[in-house]
C-alpha positions as CSV (number, residue, x, y, z in Angstrom):
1,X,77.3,81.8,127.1
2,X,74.5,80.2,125.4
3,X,71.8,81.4,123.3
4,X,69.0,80.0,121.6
5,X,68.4,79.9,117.9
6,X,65.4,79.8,115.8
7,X,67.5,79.8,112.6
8,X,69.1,76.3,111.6
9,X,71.4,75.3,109.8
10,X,74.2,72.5,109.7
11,X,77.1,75.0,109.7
12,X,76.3,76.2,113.1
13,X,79.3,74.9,115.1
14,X,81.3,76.0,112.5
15,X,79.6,79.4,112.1
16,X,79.8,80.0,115.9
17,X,83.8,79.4,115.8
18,X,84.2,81.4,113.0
19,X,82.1,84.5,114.6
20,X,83.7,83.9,118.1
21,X,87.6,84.2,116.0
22,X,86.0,87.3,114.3
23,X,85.2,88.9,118.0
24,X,88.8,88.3,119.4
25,X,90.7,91.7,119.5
26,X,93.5,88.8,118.7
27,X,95.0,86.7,115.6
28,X,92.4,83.2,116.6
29,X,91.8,80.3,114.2
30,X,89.2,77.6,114.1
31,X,90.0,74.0,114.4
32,X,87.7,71.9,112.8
33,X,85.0,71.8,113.6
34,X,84.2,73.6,116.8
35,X,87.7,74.9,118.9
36,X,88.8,78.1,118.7
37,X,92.8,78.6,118.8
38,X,94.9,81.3,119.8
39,X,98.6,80.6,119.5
40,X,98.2,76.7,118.6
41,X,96.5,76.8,122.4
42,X,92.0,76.0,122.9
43,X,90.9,79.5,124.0
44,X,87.3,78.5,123.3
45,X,84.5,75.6,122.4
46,X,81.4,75.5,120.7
47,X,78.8,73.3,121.2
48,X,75.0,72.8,119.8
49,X,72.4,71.2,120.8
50,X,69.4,71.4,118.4
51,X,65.7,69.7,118.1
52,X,65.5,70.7,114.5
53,X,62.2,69.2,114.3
54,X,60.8,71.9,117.0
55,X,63.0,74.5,115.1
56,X,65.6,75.7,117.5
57,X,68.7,74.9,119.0
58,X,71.3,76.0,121.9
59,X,74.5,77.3,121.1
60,X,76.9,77.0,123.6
61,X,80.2,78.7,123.5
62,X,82.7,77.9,126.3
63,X,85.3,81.2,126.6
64,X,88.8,80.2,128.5
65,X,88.8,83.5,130.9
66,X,90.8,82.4,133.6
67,X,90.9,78.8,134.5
68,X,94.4,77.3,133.8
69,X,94.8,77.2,137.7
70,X,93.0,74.7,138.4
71,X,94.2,72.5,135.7
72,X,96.6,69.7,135.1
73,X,99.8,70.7,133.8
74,X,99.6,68.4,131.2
75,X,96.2,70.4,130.0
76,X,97.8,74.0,130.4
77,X,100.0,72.4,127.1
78,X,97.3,72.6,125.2
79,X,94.8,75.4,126.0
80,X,95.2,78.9,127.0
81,X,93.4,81.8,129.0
82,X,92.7,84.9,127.6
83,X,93.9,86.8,130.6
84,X,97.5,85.1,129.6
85,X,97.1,86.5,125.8
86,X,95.5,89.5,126.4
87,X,96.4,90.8,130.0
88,X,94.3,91.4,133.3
89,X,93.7,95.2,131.5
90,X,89.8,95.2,132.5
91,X,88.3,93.5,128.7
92,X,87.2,90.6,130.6
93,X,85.0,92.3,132.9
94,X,83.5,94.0,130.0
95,X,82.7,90.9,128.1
96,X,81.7,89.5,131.0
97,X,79.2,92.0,131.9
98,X,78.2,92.4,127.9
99,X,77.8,88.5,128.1
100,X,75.4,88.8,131.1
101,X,72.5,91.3,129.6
């Protein structure tokens, strides 16, 4: 999901992990300065890109839904899906479609 920003400031990445951690129905943490941890596992990334000059910028924040199939094992170490935290129960499809308005 990305969204576009007219109000700047050089917290965002950090602001954006924070609020994402704040929207999990789960225990998530921030790891500095823009990962978002469930379970000492990535469940999510934040990334800006900003012409500050022009007054806007992008925030971008990458959600782990379901991907850990397609990855290495070596990877699935490391990050996790929220599907494997929270259960296949139908809240992805909701955020989903809440994401897509």
């Amino acid at each position: 999901m990305s969204l576009v920003l007219r109000e700047l400031d050089e917290l965002l990445p950090l602001t954006g992990a924070v609020a994402v951690c704040e929207a999990l129905p789960v225990d998530a943490t921030v790891k500095w300065p823009n990962d978002v941890w469930i379970d000492r596992r990535k469940v999510a990334g934040i990334l800006v890109e900003g012409r500050p000059q022009e007054g806007w910028a992008v925030l971008g924040v990458g959600l782990n839904v379901t991907t850990t199939e397609r990855m290495s094992s070596a990877s699935r170490n490391w990050v996790i899906e929220l599907v494997e935290r929270l259960g296949a129960n139908g809240w992805h499809r909701r955020a989903l479609r809440i994401t897509r308005r």
